[in-house]
TORNUMI-903704 format. One record per residue (C-alpha): residue number from 0; residue in one letter; x, y, z. Coordinates in steps of 0.001 Angstrom, whole numbers, padded with zeros to 6 digits. Layout:
<rs>
R	i	aa	u	v	w
R	NUM	A	X	Y	Z
...
</rs>
This chain:
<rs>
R	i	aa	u	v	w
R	0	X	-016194	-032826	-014755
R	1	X	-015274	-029459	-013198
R	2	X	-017734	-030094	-010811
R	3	X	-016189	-033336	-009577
R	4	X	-012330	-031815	-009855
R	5	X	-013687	-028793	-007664
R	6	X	-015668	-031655	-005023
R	7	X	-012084	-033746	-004932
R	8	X	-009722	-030611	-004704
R	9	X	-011944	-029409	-001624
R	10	X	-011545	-033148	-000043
R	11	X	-008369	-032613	-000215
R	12	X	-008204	-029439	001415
R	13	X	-008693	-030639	004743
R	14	X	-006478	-030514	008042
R	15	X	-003216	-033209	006791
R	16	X	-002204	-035294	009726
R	17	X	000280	-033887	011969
R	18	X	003701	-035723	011019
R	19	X	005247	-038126	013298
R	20	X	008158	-036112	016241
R	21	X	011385	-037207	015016
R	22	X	013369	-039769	016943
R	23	X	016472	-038483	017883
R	24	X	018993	-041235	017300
R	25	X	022073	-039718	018010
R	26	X	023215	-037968	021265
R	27	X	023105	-034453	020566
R	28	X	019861	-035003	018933
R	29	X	018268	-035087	022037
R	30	X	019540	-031704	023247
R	31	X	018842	-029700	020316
R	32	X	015381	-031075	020446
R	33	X	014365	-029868	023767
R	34	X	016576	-026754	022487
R	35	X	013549	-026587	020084
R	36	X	011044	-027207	022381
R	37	X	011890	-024163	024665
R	38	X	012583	-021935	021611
R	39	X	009012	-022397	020375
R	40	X	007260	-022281	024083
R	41	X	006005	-026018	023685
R	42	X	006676	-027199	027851
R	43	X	004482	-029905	026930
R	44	X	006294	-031207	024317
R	45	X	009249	-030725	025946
R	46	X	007910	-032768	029080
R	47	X	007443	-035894	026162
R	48	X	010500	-035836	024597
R	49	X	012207	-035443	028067
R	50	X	011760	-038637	029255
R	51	X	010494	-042104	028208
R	52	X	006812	-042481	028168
R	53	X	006616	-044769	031152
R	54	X	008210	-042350	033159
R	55	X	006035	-039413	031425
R	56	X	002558	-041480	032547
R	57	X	004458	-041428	036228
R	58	X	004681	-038198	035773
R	59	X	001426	-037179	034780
R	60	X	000045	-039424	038174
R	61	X	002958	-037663	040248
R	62	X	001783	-034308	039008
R	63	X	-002210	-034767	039668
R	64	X	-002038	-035717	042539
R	65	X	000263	-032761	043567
R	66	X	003139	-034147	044332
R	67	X	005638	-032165	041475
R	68	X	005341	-029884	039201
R	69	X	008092	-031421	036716
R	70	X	009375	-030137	034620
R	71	X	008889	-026651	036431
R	72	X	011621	-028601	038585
R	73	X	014307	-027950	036407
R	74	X	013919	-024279	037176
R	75	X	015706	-022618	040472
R	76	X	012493	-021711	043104
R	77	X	010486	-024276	041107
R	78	X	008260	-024400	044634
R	79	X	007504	-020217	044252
R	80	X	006518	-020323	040376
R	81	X	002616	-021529	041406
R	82	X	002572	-018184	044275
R	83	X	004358	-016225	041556
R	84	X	001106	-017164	038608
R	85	X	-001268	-016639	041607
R	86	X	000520	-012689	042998
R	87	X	-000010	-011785	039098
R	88	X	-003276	-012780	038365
R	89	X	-005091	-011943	041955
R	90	X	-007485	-008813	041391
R	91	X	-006157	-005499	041809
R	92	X	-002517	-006907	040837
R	93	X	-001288	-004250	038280
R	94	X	-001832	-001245	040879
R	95	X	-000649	-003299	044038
R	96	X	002381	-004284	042069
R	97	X	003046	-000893	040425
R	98	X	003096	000529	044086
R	99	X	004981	-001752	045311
R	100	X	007486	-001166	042101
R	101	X	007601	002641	042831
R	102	X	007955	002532	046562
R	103	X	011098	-000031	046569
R	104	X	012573	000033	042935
R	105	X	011964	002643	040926
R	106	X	015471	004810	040494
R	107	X	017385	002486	042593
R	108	X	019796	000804	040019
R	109	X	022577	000914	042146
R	110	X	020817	-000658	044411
R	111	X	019522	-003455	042235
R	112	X	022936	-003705	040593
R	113	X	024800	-004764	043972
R	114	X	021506	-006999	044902
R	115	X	022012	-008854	041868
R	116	X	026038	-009155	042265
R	117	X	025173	-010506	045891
R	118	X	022340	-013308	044725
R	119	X	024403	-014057	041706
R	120	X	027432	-015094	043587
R	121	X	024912	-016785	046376
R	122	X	023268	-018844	043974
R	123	X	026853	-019951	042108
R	124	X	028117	-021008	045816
R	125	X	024540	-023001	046241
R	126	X	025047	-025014	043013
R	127	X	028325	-025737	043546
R	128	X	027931	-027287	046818
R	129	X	024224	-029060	046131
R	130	X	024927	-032844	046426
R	131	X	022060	-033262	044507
R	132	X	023890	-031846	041114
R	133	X	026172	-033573	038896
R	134	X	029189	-032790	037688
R	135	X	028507	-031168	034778
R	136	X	025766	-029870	035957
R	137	X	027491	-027340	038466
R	138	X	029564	-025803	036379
R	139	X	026795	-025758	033197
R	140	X	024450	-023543	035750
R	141	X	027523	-021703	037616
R	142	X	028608	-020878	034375
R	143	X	024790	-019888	033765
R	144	X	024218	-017894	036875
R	145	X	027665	-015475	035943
R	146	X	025874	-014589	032776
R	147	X	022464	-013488	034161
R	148	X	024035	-012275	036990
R	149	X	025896	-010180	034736
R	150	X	023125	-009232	032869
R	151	X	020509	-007817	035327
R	152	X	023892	-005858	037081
R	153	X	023635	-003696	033822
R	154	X	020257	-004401	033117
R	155	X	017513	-000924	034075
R	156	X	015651	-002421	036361
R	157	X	014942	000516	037680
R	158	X	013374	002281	034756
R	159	X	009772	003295	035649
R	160	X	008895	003473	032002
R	161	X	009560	-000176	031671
R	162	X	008174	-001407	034583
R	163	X	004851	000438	033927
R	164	X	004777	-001256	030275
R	165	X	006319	-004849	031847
R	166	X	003672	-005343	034726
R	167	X	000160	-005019	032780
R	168	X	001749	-007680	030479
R	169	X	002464	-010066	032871
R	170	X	-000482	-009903	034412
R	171	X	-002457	-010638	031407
R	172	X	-000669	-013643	030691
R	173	X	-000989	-015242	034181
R	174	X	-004625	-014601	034416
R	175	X	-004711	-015859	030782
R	176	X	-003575	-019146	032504
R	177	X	-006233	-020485	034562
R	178	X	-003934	-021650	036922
R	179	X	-003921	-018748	039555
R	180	X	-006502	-020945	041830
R	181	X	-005311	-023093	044787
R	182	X	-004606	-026456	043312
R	183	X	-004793	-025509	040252
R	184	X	-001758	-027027	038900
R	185	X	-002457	-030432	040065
R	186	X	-006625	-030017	039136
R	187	X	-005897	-029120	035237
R	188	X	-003022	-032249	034953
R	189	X	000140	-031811	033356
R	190	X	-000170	-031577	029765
R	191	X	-002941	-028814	030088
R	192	X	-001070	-027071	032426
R	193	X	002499	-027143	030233
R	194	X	000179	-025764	027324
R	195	X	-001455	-022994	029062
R	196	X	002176	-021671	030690
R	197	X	003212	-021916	026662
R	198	X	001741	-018351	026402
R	199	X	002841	-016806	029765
R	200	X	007116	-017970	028471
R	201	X	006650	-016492	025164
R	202	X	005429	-012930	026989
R	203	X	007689	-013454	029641
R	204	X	010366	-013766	026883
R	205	X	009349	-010465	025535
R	206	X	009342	-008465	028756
R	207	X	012802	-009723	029733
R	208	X	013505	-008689	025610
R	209	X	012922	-005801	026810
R	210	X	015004	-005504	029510
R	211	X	017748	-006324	027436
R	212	X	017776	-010301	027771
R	213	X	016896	-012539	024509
R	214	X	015989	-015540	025207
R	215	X	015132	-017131	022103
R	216	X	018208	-015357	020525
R	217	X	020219	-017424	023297
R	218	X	018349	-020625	022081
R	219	X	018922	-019908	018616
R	220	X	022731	-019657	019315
R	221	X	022568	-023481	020805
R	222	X	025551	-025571	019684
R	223	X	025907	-029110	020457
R	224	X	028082	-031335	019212
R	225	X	029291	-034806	020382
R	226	X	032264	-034963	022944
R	227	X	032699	-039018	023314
R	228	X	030373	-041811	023505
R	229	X	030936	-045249	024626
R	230	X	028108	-047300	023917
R	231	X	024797	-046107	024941
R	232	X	025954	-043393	027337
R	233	X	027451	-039838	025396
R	234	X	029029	-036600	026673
R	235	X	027761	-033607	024396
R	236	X	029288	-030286	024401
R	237	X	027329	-027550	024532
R	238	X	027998	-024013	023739
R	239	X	025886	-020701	023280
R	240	X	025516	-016949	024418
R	241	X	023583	-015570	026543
R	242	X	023229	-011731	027977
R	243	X	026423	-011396	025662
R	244	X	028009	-013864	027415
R	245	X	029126	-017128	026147
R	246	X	028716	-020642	027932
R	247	X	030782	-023274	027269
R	248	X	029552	-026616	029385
R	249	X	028684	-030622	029007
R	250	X	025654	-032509	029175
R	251	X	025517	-036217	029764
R	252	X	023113	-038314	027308
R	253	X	021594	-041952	028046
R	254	X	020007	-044311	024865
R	255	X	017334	-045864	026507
R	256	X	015057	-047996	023878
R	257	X	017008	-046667	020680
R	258	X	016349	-042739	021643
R	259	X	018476	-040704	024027
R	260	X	017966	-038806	026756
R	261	X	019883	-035953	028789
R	262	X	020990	-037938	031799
R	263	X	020300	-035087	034573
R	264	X	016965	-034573	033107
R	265	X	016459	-038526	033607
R	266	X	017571	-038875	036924
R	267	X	015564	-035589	038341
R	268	X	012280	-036642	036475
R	269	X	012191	-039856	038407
R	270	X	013035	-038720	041594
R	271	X	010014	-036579	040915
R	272	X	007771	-039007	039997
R	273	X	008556	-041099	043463
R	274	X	008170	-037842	045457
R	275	X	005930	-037968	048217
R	276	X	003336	-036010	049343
R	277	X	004872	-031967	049523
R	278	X	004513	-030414	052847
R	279	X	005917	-026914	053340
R	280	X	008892	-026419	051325
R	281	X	012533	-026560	053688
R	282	X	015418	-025551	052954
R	283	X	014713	-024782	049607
R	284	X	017151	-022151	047394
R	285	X	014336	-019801	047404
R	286	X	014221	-019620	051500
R	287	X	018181	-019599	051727
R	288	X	018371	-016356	049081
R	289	X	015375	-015485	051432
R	290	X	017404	-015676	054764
R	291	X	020581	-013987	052577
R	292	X	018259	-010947	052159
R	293	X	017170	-010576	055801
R	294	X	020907	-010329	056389
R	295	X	020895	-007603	054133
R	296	X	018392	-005740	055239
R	297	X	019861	-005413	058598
R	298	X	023058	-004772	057582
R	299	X	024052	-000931	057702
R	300	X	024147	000512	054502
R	301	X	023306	004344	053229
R	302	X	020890	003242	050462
R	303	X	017752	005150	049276
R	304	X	015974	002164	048614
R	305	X	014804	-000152	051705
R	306	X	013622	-002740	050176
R	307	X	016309	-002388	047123
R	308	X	017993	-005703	047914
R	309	X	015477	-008069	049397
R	310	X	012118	-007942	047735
R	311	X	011662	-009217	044730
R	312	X	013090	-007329	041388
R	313	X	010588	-005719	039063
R	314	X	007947	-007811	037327
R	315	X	009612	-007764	033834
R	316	X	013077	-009750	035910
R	317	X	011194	-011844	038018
R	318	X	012146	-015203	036044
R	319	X	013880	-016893	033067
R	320	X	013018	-019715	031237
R	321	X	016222	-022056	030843
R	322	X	018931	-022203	028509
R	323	X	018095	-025332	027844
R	324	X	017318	-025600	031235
R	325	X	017849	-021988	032582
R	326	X	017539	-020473	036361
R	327	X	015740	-017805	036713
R	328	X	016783	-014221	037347
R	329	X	018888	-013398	040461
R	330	X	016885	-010441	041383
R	331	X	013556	-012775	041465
R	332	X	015125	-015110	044153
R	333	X	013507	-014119	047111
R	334	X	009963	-013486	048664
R	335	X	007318	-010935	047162
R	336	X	006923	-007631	048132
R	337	X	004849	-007378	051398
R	338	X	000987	-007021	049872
R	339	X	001765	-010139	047438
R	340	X	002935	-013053	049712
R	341	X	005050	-014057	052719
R	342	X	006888	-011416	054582
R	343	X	009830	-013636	055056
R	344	X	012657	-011135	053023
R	345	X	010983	-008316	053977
R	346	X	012869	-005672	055128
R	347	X	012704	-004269	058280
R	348	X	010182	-001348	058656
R	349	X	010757	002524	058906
R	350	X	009775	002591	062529
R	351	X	012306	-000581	063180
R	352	X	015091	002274	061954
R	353	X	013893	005260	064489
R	354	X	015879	006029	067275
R	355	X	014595	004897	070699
R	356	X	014004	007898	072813
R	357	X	016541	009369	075091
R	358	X	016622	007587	078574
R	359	X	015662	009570	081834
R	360	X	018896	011225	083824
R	361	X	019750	008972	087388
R	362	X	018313	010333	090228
R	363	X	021076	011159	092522
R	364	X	022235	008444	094329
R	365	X	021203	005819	091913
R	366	X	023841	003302	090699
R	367	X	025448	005149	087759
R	368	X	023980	002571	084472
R	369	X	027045	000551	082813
R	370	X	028021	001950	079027
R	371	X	028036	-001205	076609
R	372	X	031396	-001368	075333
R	373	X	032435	-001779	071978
R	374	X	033136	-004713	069454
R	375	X	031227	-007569	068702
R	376	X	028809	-007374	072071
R	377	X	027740	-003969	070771
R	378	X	027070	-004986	067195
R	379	X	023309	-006029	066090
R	380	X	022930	-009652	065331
R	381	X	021768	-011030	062100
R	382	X	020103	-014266	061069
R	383	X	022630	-016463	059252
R	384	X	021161	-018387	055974
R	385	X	018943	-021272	056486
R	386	X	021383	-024471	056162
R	387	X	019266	-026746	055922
R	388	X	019847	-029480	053347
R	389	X	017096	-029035	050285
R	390	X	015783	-031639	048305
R	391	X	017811	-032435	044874
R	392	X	017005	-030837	041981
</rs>
């Protein structure tokens, strides 16, 4: 008998089935869920409860054969998160990177801090004039980008120490991906892919922890709470802090099929799924900031730093995860440093800044050369941001 009570208590012992996701059947159901979903690292699980299955299977097709990356969408310079997995994870990344850290960042806070006021207040005026935002979602991300912005202004991201500690962890993660390889993305699928980036958000989360941003605390602090609903459509309110600063925005909701949806998150996954083909990314946020920084660069300033305001910020800022849906930093906005990627924000090099050498006296006789006057004629030129129109987010 204590034999056969031993044999039954081990049966039952095993693995119990996973229990069913709960439905969410009221409006702001569906935000705290995907709330959830981002607090415990689970992309893939927020990619299901995102949208209805139909669409997800869309999706899935959409995203094999490379034509999105949803829901890496959602995020601001969705089209430089692949580069930014494959600059980490190529060989000989943690020295390149520290270099690069040391030679254009290290010590230069005040630097950084102005870069960040600049990109911050770029980005807000990009949101708020993108057609293809609602609404509520301008001010939700305008009032977003003031609190990151904020953030990395006080933030040390130029602390050496930091950097030193933030870099060999992010490159650990990305390689820990897979997903470094060209096409690599659309080769492993979208569920595979969601579940390996799980691990590379919850160290990103810890390096930004570091640097004085808590994510999951700003998750945690998530609350929504029904504004009006007529029918199947909702307005929830949504309210939370984040880099000590609170956010208090909307969210539209949908009921499609008895479960609800964010409305935004709807109407972006589908224009995903019908996407066509990607050729080189135009226009995109990442290529304006991009353009903003050249302008930068050549503007004349007496900083220590070159590259202080244009390259990308250190490793440990170089993205957020989203709040629920949550740009990423303001200092990560533009192109890698020069030995990582395109040169596009680069600034301009030392021998670009040496004075040209001293011309030759007239011989006598010669026509006496004409002095450029001042003003505007006299003043260098700079390349204005790219205006073309990008695709809706």
């Amino acid at each position: 008998m204590l034999t056969t009570a031993v044999l039954l208590a081990a049966a039952g012992c095993g693995p119990e089935p996973a229990p069913p996701e709960a439905v969410p059947t009221l409006p702001a159901q569906a935000v705290t869920q995907l709330v959830s979903d981002l607090r415990h690292n689970d992309l893939a699980a927020y990619a299901r409860h995102a949208v209805p299955p139909e669409l997800h299977r869309r999706l899935e097709t959409a995203w094999a054969q490379g034509r999105t990356v949803w829901p890496l969408t959602e995020l601001p310079l969705d089209d430089r998160f692949p580069s930014f997995i494959a600059a980490l994870a190529e060989q000989d990344a943690e020295r390149k990177l520290v270099a690069t850290y040391r030679r254009q960042f290290a010590g230069a806070d005040a630097e950084l801090q102005s870069a960040a006021k600049t990109l911050g207040l770029f980005a807000s005026q990009y949101v708020r004039s993108e057609p293809g935002y609602s609404d509520t979602e301008r001010d939700h991300h305008a009032q977003l980008i003031e609190a990151l912005s904020g953030w990395a202004q006080a933030a040390p991201l130029g602390d050496s120490r930091r950097a030193r500690e933030a870099i060999p962890q992010l490159v650990s993660a990305a390689r820990a991906t897979g997903l470094a390889a060209p096409d690599a993305f659309a080769k492993t699928g979208m569920e595979r892919s969601l579940r390996r980036l799980g691990p590379f958000v919850e160290r990103l989360k810890q390096v930004l922890g570091d640097y004085g941003l808590n994510l999951d605390a700003a998750l945690d602090s998530v609350d929504a709470t029904l504004d009006v609903q007529t029918g199947d459509t909702a307005k929830v309110r949504i309210r939370y802090q984040v880099g000590g600063q609170p956010v208090d925005a909307y969210v539209l909701v949908e009921r499609i099929d008895g479960r609800w949806y964010l409305s935004d998150v709807l109407r972006h996954a589908r224009a995903e799924a019908d996407a066509p083909t990607q050729a080189a990314p135009s226009g995109t946020m990442a290529q304006r900031l991009a353009a903003l920084a050249k302008v930068q660069a050549r503007a004349p300033a007496a900083v220590a730093k070159p590259a202080a305001s244009t390259a990308a910020a250190p490793a440990a800022a170089s993205a957020a995860p989203a709040t629920p849906v949550a740009p990423a930093s303001a200092a990560a906005a533009v192109e890698p440093a020069p030995d990582l990627g395109p040169r596009g924000a680069n600034p301009p090099g030392p021998d670009q800044n040496e004075r040209k050498p001293a011309q030759a006296a007239p011989k006598p006789g010669a026509a006496k050369p004409v002095e450029p006057r001042s003003g505007a004629a006299a003043r260098p030129s700079a390349s204005a941001p790219a205006t073309d129109t990008p695709k809706p987010r």
